[in-house]
C-alpha positions in Angstrom: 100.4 48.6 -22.3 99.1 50.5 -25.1 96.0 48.6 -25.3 95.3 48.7 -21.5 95.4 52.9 -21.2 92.9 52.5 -24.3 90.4 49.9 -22.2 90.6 52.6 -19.3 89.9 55.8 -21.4 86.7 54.1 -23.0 85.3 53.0 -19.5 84.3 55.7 -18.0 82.0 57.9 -20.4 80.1 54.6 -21.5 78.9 54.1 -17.7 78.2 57.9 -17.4 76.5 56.9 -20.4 74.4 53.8 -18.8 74.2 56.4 -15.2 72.6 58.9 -17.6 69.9 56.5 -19.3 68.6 55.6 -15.5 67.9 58.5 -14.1 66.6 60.5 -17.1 63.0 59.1 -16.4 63.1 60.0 -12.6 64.0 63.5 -13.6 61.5 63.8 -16.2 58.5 62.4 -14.4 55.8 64.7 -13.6 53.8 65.5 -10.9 50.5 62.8 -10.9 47.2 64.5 -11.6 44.3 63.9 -8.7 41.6 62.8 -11.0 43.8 60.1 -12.8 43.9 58.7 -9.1 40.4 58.9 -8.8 38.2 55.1 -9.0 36.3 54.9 -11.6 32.7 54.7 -11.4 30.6 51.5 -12.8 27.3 51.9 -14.7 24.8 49.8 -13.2 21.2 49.1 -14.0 18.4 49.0 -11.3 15.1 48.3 -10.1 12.9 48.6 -6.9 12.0 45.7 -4.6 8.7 45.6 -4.9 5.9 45.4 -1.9 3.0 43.7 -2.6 0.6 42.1 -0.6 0.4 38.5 -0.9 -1.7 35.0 0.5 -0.1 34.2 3.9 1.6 30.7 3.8 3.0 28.4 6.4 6.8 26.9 4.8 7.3 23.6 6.1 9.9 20.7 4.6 8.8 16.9 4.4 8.8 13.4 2.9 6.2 11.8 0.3 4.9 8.6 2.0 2.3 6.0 -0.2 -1.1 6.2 0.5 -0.9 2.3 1.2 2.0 0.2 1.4 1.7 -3.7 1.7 4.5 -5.9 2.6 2.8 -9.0 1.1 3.7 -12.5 2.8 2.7 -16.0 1.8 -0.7 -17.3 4.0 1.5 -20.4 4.0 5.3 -21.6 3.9 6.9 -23.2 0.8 9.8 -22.9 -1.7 9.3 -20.0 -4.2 8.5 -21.5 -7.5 8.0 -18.4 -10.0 8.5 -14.9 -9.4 6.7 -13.1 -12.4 7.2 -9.8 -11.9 9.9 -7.6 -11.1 10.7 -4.3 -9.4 8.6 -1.5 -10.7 6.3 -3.2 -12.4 2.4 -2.0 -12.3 0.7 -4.9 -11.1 -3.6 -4.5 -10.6 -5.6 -6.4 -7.6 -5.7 -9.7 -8.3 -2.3 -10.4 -10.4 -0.2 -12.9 -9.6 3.6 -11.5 -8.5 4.6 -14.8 -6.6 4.1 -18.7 -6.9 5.2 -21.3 -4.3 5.6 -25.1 -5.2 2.0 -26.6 -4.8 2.4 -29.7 -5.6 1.8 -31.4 -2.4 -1.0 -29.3 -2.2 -2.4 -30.6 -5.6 -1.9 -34.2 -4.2 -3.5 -33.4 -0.8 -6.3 -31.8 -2.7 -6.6 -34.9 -5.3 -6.9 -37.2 -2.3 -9.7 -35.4 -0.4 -11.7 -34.8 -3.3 -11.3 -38.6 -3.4 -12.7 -39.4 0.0 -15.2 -36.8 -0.7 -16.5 -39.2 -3.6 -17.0 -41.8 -1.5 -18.6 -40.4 1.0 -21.1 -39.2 -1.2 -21.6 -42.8 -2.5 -22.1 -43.8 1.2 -25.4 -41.4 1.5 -26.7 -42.2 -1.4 -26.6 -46.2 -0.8 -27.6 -45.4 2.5 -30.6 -43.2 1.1 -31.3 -45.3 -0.9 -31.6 -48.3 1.5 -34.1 -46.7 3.0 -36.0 -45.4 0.1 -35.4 -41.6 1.3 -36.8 -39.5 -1.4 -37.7 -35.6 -1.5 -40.8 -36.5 0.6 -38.8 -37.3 3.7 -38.2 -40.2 5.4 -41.5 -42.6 6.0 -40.2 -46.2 7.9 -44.0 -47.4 6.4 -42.2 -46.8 2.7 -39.2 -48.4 3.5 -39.2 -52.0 1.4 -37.9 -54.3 4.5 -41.0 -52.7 6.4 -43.5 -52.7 3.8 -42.5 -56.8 3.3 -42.4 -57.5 7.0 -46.4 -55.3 7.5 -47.6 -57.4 4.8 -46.3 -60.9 6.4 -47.5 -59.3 9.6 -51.0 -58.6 8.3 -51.4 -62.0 6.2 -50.4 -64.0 9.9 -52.8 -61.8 11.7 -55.3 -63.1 9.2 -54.4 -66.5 9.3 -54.8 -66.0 13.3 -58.0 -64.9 13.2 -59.1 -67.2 10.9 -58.1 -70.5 12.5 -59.4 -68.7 15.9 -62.7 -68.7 14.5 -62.1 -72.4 13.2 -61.4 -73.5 16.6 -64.3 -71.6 18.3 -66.6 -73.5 15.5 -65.1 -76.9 16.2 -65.5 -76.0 20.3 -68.9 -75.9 19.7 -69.7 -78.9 17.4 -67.7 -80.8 20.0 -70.1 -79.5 22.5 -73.4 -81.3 20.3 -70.9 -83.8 19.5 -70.8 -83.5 15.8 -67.1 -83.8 15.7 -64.8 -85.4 18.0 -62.7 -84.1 20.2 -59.5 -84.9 18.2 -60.7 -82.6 15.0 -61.3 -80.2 17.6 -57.7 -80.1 19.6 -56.1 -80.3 15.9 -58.2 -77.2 15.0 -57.3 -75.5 18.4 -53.8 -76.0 17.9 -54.2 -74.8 14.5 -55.7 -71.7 15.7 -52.3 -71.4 18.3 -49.6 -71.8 16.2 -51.6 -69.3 13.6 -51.7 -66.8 16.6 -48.2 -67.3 17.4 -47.0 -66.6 13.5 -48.8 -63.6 13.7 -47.5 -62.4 17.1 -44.1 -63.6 15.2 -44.5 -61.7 12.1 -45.5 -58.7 14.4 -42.2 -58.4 16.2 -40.4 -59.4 12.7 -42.5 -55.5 11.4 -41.8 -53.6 14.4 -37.9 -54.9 14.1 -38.3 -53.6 10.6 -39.2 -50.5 11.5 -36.8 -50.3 13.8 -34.2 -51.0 11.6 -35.2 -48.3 9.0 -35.2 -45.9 11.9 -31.4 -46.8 12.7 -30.8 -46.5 9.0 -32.5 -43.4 8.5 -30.0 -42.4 11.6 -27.4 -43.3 9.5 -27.7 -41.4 6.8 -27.6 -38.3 9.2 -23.9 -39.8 9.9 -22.8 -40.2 6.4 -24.2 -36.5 5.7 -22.2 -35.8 8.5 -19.4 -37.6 7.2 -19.8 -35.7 4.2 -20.1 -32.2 4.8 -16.5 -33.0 7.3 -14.9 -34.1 3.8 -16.2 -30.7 1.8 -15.1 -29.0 4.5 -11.6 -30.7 3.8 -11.9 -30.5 0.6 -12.3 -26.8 1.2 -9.4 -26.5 3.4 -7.4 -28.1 0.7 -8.6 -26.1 -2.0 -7.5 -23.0 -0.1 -4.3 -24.5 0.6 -3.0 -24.8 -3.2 -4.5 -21.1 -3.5 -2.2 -20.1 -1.1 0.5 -21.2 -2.3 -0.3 -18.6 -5.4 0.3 -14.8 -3.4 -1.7 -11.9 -5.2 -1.3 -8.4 -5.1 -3.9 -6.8 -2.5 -4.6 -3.7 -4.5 -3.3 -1.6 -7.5 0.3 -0.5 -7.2 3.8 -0.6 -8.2 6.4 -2.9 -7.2 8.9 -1.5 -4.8 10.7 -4.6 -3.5 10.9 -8.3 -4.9 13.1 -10.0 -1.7 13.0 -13.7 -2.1 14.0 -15.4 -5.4 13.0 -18.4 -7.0 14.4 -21.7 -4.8 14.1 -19.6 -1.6 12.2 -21.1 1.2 9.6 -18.6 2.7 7.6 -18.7 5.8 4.5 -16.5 7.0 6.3 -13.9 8.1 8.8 -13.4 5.1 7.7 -10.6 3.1 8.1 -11.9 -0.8 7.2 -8.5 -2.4 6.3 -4.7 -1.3 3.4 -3.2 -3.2 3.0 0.6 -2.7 -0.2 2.5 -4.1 1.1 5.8 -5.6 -2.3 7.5 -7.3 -2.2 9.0 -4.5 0.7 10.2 -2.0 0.6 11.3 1.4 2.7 14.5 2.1 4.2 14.3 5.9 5.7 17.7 6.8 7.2 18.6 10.1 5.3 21.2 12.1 6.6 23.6 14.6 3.9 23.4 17.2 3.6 26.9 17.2 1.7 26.8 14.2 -1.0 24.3 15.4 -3.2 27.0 15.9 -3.6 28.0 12.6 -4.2 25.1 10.5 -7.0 22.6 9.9 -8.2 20.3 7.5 -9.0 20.9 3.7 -6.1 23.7 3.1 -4.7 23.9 0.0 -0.9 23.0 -0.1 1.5 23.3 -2.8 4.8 21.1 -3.1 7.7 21.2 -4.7 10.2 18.5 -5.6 14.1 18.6 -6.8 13.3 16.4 -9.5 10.8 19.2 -11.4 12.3 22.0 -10.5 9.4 24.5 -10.2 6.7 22.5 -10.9 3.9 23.1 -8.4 2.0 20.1 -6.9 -1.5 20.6 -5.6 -2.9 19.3 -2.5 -4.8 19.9 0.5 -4.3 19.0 4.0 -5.6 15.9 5.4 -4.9 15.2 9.0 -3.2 17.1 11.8 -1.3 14.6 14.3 -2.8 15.6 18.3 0.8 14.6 19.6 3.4 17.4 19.7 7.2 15.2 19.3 8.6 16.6 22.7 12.1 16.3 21.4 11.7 18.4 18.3 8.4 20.3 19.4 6.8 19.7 15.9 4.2 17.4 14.7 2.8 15.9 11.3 0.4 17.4 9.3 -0.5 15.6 6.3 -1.6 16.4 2.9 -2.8 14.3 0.1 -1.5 14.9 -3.5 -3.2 13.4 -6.7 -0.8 11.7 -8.7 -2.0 10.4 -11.8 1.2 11.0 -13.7 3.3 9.1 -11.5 5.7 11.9 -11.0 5.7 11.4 -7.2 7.2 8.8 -6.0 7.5 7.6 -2.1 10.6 9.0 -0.2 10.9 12.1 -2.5 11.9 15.2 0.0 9.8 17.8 -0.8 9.4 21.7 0.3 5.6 22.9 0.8 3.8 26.1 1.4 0.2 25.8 3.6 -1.9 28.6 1.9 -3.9 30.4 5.7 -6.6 32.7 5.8 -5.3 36.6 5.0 -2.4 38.2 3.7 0.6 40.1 5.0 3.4 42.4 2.9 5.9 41.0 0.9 9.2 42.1 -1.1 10.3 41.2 -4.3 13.7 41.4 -6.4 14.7 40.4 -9.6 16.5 36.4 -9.3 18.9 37.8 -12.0 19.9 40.7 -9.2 20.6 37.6 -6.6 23.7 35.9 -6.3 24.7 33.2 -4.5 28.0 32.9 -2.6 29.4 29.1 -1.8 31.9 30.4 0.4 29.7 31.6 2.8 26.9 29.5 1.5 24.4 33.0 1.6 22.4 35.0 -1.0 23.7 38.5 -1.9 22.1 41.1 -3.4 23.6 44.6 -4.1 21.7 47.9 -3.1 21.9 51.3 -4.6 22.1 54.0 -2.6 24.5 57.5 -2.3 25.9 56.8 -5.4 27.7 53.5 -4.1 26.8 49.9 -3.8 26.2 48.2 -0.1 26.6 44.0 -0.4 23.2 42.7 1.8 22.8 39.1 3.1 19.5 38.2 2.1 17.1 35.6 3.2 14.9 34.0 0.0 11.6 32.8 -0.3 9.6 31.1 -3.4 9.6 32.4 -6.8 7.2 34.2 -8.4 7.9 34.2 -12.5 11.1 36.2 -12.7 11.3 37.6 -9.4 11.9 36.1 -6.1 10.4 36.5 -2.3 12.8 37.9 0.2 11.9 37.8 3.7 14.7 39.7 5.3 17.7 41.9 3.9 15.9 44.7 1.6 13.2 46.6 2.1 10.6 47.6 -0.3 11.5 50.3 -2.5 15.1 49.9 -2.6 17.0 50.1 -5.8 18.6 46.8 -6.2 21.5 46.3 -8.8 20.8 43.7 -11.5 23.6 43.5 -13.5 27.3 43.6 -13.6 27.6 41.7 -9.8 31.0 40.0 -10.6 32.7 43.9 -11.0 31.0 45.4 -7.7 32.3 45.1 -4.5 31.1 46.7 -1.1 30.8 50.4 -1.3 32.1 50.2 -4.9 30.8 53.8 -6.7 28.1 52.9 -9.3 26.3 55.5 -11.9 22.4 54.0 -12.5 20.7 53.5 -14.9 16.6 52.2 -15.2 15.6 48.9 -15.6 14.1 48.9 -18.9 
């Protein structure tokens, strides 16, 4: 009992005590002083856009194309044998980069060089027959005729001989020195010597005859013969077929058939593209037809190098206007010794025209670059506060950047500090130094 009127006594000042401890701060806060609540202002540094005149351009977006692409095929079908180079290799004009199986075309080749041979044996015994020499072709000189002229010629003597025989022996037999029995022998004589020779004549012109036809002849085996180098030809052309070359200088962009494959004339086996030199086909609203022509300077870039300018000039302007898209190609040609081009590559290009037209500038390290909204920003100075401006971007130029539309010339841009400003945010300024 005692020690429960103690527990009640002791209660009460220790939560007057607790009350007491909670409320002093309340009572003993002060009034809050305006210019504590006041924001506090951020010290910026800033610089002008600048205006400047610059080159008047035409921006455009395209594709590098090769200056010559071939999709190399076989001139003839067969298995692939050996493919000896590979994708990306250099190859020059001339080089080997794919061999069919030629070895039916070796053995076609052996055989009609074979029947070439002897044909060419068949002209010369035939020339020969005739005696055909670099003189042309006389049937007097031919051996067969020259043989049958003189047997000709030696009856033809004979004939005349016994003729005059038997004339002589007609007239003895007239004064009757000899009988008539020497003179019918001589007579007959004199006939069978005359028909010899008419004999031996026929036998000469048959001779001649004959030389003609082989002199004919030898026109056919000629003939014959240019037919088989002709084949011969056709065969020889064959087994280089089966060997496929590269048409001109280039690299390798495709190898599509592998060794075993069986190709035809209309499989491709390998894509060589030409690259010291690269086309530069950029879409063209039609709008700007009027303006360009060939032999202006364009200048390229790629993602791959950044701000590297490539030089080249334009080249051809398609006449047909796309009637979907209402743009057409112009091309440009861009040197590429280096080989930093390649085909494909997306690139974005400015068309230098004739004059020049005003321009505004900003610092790139005043620019920043929201994902969320995927825009460029840029912060401008002006009444003491900042105002956050959407701004459109052009190319570079060293450290600043083009802006075509967002901030005028002149305005004081803020170039540092962007990640504490906000919209109307108060800013003290200081140069650009």
């Amino acid at each position: 009992m005692h020690i429960a009127h103690r527990i009640r006594s002791i209660v009460p000042p220790a939560f007057a005590l607790f009350v007491m401890a909670m409320c002093l701060p309340g009572c003993s806060r002060k009034k809050a002083d305006p210019a504590a609540l006041a924001v506090q202002e951020i010290t910026v540094t800033t610089t002008p856009a600048l205006g400047r005149q610059v080159p008047v351009t035409l921006t455009e977006t395209g594709s590098f194309v090769a200056e010559e692409l071939s999709e190399v095929a076989p001139a003839v079908a067969g298995r692939v044998f050996k493919t000896p180079v590979s994708i990306g290799a250099f190859v020059k004009t001339g080089q080997v980069i794919c061999e069919l199986d030629h070895r039916d075309a070796d053995l076609k080749l052996m055989q009609i060089r074979a029947q070439l041979a002897e044909a060419m044996a068949a002209v010369r015994q035939a020339q020969s027959r005739i005696g055909l020499g670099a003189a042309g072709f006389e049937p007097t000189k031919v051996p067969e005729v020259a043989a049958a002229r003189a047997t000709y010629e030696s009856s033809e003597a004979q004939a005349r001989l016994a003729a005059a025989d038997a004339k002589r022996y007609a007239n003895l037999v007239a004064t009757g020195d000899v009988s008539q029995s020497v003179y019918d022998k001589q007579r007959t004589q004199a006939e069978t010597a005359a028909a010899q020779a008419n004999g031996s004549r026929q036998q000469y012109e048959a001779a001649i005859n004959t030389a003609r036809q082989s002199y004919q002849a030898v026109g056919s085996s000629e003939a014959t013969l240019e037919a088989m180098r002709a084949q011969v030809a056709q065969a020889e052309k064959a087994l280089a077929d089966t060997t496929i070359r590269a048409p001109f200088d280039g690299y390798v962009s495709a190898r599509t058939h592998a060794v075993g494959e069986f190709v035809t004339t209309s499989s491709s086996v390998a894509t060589v593209v030409r690259v010291d030199t690269l086309k530069l086909q950029l879409q063209t609203p039609e709008k700007s037809a009027a303006g360009l022509k060939i032999g202006m300077p364009v200048t390229a870039r790629v993602a791959a190098y950044g701000e590297r300018d490539f030089q080249g000039t334009t080249s051809a302007l398609n006449p047909a206007v796309n009637p979907d898209s209402r743009a057409f190609i112009l091309e440009a040609h861009f040197p590429n010794a280096d080989g930093a081009l390649r085909p494909g590559m997306f690139a974005s290009a400015r068309v230098l025209l004739p004059g020049t037209e005003n321009a505004v500038f900003v610092p790139k390290a005043a620019v920043i670059r929201d994902r969320t909204t995927d825009s460029n920003q840029v912060y401008v100075v002006g009444d003491g506060k900042v105002h956050l401006r959407v701004v459109t971007l052009g190319d570079s130029d060293g450290g600043n950047i083009r802006v075509l539309s967002g901030v005028a010339a002149g305005e004081m841009i803020a170039t540092d500090k962007q990640a504490d400003l906000y919209d109307g945010a108060p800013v003290k300024t200081q140069a650009d130094r």
